[in-house]
C-alpha positions as CSV (number, residue, x, y, z in Angstrom):
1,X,0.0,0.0,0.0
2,X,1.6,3.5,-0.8
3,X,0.4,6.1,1.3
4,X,0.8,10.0,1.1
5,X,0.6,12.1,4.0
6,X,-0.1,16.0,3.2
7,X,2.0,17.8,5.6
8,X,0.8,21.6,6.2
9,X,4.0,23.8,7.7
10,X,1.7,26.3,10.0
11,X,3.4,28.7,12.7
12,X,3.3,27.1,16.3
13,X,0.4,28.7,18.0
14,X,2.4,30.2,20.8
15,X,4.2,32.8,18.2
16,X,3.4,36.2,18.1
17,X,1.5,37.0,14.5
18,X,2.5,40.1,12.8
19,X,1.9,41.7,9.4
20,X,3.8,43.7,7.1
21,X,3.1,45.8,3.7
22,X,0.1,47.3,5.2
23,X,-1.5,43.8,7.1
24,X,-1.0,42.1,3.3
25,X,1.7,39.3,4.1
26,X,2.2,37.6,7.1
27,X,5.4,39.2,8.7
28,X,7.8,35.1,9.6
29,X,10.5,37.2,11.5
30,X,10.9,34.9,14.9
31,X,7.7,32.7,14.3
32,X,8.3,28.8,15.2
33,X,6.8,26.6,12.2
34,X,5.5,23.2,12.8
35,X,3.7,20.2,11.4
36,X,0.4,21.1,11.6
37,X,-1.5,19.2,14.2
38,X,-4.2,17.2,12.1
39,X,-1.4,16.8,9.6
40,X,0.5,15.1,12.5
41,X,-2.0,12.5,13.7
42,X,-2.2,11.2,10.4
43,X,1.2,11.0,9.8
44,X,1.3,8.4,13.1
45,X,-1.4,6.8,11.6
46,X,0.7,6.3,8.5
47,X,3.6,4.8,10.6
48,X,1.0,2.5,12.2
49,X,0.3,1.2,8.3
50,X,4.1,1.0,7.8
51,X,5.1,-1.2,10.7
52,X,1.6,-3.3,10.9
53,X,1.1,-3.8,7.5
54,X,4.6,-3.0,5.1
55,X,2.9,0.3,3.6
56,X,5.8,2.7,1.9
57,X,4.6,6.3,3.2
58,X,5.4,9.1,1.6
59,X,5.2,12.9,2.9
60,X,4.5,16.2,1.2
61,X,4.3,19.8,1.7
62,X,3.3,22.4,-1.3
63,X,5.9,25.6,-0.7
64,X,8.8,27.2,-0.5
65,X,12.8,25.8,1.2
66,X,11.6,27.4,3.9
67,X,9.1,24.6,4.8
68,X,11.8,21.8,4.4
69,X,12.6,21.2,7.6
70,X,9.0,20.7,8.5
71,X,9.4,17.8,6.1
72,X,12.5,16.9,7.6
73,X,11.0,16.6,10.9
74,X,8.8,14.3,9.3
75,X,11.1,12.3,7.8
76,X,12.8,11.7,11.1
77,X,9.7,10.5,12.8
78,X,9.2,7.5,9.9
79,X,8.3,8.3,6.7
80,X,10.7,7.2,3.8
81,X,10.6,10.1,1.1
82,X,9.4,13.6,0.9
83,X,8.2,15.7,-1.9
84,X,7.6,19.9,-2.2
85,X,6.2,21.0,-4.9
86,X,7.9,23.9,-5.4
87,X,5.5,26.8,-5.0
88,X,3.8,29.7,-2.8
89,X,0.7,28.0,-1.5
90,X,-1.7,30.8,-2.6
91,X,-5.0,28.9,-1.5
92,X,-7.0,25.8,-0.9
93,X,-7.2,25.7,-4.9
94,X,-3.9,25.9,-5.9
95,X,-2.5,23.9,-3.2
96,X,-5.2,20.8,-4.3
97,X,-4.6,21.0,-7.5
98,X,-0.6,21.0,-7.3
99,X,-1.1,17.7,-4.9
100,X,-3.8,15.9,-6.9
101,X,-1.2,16.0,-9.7
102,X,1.2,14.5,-7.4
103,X,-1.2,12.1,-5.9
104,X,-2.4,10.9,-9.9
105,X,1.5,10.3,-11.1
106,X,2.3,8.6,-8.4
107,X,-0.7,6.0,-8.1
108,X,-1.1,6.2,-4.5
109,X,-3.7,4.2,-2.5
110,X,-4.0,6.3,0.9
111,X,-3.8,9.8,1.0
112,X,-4.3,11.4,4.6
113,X,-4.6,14.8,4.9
114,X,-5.6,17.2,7.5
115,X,-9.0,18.0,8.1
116,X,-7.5,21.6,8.4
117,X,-5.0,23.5,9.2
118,X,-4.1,25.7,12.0
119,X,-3.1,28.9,10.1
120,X,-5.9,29.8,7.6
121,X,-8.4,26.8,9.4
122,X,-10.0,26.5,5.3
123,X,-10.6,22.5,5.9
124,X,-11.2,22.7,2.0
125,X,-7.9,20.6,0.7
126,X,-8.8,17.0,1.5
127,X,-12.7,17.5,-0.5
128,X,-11.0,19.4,-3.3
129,X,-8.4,16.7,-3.8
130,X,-10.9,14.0,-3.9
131,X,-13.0,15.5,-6.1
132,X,-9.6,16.2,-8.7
133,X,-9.4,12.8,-8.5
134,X,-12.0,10.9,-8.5
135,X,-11.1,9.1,-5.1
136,X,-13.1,8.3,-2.4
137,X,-13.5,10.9,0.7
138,X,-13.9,10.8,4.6
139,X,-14.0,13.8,6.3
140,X,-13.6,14.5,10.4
141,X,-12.0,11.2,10.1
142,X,-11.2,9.6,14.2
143,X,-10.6,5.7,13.0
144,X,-8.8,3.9,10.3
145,X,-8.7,0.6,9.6
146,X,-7.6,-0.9,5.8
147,X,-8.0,-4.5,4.8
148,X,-6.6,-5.5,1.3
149,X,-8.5,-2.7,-1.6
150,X,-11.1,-2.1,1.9
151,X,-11.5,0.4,4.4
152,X,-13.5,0.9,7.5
153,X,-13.2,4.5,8.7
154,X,-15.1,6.4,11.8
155,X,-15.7,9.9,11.5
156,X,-17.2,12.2,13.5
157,X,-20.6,13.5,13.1
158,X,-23.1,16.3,15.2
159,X,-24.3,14.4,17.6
160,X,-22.0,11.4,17.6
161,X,-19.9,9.2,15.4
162,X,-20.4,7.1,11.9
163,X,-18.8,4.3,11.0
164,X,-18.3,3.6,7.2
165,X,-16.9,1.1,4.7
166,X,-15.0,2.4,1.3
167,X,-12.5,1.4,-1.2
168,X,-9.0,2.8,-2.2
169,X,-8.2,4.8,-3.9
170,X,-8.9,6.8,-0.7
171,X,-8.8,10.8,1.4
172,X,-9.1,11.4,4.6
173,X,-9.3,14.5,6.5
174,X,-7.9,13.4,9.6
175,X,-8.0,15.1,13.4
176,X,-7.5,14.0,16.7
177,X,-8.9,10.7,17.5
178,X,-7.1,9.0,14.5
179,X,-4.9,8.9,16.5
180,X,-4.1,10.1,20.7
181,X,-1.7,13.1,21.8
182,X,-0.1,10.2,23.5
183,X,0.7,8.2,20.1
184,X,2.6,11.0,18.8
185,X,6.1,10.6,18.2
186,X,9.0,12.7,19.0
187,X,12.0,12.3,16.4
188,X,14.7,10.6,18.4
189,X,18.3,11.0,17.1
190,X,18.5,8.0,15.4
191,X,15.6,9.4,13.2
192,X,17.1,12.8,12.9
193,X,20.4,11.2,11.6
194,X,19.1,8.8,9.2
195,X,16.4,12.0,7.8
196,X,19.5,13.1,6.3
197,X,20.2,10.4,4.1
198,X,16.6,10.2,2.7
199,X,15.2,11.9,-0.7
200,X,13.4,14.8,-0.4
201,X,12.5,15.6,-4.2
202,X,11.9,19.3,-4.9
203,X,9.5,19.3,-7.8
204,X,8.1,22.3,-10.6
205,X,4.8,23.4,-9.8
206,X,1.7,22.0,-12.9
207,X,0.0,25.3,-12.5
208,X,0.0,28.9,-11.4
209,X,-3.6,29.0,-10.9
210,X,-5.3,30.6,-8.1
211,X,-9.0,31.6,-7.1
212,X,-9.0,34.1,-4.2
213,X,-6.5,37.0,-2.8
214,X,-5.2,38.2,0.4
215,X,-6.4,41.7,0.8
216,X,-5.8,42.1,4.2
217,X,-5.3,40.6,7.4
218,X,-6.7,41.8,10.8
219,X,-6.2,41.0,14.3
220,X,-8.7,40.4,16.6
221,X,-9.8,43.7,18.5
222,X,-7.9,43.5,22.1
223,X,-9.9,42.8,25.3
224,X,-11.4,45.7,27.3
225,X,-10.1,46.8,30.8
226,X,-11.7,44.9,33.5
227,X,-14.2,46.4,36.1
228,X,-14.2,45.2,39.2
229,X,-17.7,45.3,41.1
230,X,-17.8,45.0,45.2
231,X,-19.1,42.2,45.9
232,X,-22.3,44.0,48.3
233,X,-22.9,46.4,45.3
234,X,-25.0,44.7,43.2
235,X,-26.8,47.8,41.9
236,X,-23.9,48.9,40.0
237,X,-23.7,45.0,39.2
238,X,-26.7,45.1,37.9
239,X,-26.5,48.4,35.8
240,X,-23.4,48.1,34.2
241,X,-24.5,44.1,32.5
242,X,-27.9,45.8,31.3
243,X,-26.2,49.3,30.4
244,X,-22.8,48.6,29.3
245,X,-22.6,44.7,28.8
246,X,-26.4,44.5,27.3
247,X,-26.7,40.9,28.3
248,X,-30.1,41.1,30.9
């Protein structure tokens, strides 16, 4: 079985966002990158198909060099090659189309993707790709099983959970519950080490086409000063959550 995992590079969500050019680009200076989180459980899924069941998994990030040690870090944790397809990652669009290309020429069975991803939270690249190609898709996906050409996913639904039986070719949008925060694997230096010695295959992007445009980025409007109420007054209480607050 060859697998694909999509790896997203997304800034660690303890790093302080800024913008530059007028809040038009997203300012990098001192941000930490990481693999995004829902990229991440599936990629420990994936290692769970390699050792279990002799799967070949492969990882890949749509981007710039700068999102190559994100693949790296990848590669240390288990996966035997990486691919970046060479490009700004624009949008959802441009980034499913340059990986359904990827995904066609290289005939692969499994393709786990994030449900979404931390920075832009879009959770439109796992449909988009399925629908470029013609594969079969799970969404919220918490379970994974795959027997021979079958699969038996779980996925999360309002009000509880669904349990359903496809074929490959297959995407998944995948999130915590594929796999637990306590699965998660921390490249040892062994990993690290032999991460070095494994391809990472920088490839041309198929297309330059995009559908939307940053205009402008904003941040959140910064929380009021408190007010602190005695706690006998409850007239003042009472006027400023009517008066001020609006909520009685």
């Amino acid at each position: 079985m060859k697998i694909l995992v999509c790896i997203s590079h997304v800034p660690d969500t303890t790093s302080k966002i800024n913008f530059t050019d007028g809040d038009t680009k997203f300012d990098t200076n001192g941000v930490q990158f990481v693999i995004n989180p829902n990229d991440e459980f599936g990629l420990t899924r994936a290692m769970w198909f390699k050792e279990k069941q002799g799967a070949s998994v492969d990882v890949i990030n749509v981007g710039g060099p700068e999102t190559e040690p994100t693949l790296r870090k990848a590669l240390a944790i288990g996966a035997d090659a990486a691919i970046r397809v060479n490009t700004i990652a624009t949008d959802g669009f441009a980034v499913a189309k340059e990986l359904s290309q990827v995904i066609t020429d290289g005939a692969y069975d499994l393709v786990i993707a994030g449900r979404e991803s931390i920075d832009y939270n879009g959770g439109m690249v796992p449909g988009m790709i399925a629908g470029l190609t013609g594969a079969n898709f799970v969404n919220n996906c918490i379970g994974l099983e795959v027997d021979g050409t079958t699969a038996t996913a779980i996925r999360e639904i309002d009000g509880g959970k669904e349990t359903v039986s496809t074929s490959l070719p297959l995407i998944i949008g995948g999130q915590k519950g594929l796999v637990e925060e306590s699965d998660l694997r921390i490249p040892n230096m062994r990993g690290i080490m032999m991460a070095r010695k494994k391809p990472l295959t920088v490839t041309d992007a198929s297309t330059s086409e995009s559908k939307t445009t940053s205009v402008k980025f904003e941040k959140p409007a910064p929380r009021g000063a408190v007010k602190l109420v005695a706690p006998d007054n409850l007239d003042e209480l009472v006027s400023l959550l009517h008066n001020e607050a609006k909520v009685i």
